[in-house]
N, C-alpha and C positions, 0 to 999 in steps of 0.2 A: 549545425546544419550547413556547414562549409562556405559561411558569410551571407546566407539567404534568409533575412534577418523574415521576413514574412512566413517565412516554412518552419521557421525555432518558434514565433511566435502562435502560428498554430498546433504545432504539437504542444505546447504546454497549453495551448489553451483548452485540448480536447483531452490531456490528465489533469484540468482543474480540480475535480473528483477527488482525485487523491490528494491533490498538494488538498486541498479541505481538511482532509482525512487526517493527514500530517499535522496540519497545524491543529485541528480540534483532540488528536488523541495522541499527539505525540510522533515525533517519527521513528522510534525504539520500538514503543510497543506496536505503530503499526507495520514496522519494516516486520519484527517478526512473526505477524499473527500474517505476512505473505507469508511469508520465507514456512512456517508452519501448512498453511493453506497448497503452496506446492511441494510439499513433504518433502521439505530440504532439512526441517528438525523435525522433533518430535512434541507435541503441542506442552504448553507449560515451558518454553524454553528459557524463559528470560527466569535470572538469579532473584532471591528473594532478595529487598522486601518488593523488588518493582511487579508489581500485576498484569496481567494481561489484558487483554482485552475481554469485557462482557460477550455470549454466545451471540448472540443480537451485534454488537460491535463486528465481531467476527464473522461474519455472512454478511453484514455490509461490505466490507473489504475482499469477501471473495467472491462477492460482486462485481466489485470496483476490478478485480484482477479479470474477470471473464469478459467482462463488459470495453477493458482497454486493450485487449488482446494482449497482458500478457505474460500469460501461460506459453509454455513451448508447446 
């Protein structure tokens, strides 16, 4: 945020949401249950044995994406 340490500390503070997200499910699975969610893959993306996230899991997170703006 170009050394405006109060303007870094509030944009992370208003993705708390997701750093959550990140630490409760991982940030693999939840980077790609976005990355799935803005149909940049095709859902089930991540290699066996690792899992994705539960459907419930997943509507939180594209949630989490509409709710932080972001979607393009």
């Amino acid at each position: 945020m170009a050394g405006d340490v109060d303007a870094a500390r509030a944009a992370s503070n208003r993705h708390q949401p997701l750093w959550d997200a990140l630490a409760k499910h991982g940030s693999l699975r939840v980077t790609a249950a976005i990355a799935e969610h803005l149909g940049l893959v095709t859902r089930s993306s991540l290699p066996r044995p690792i899992l994705g996230l539960s459907t419930e899991e997943r509507l939180d997170v594209a949630k989490l994406v509409t709710d932080l703006g972001l979607q393009n």
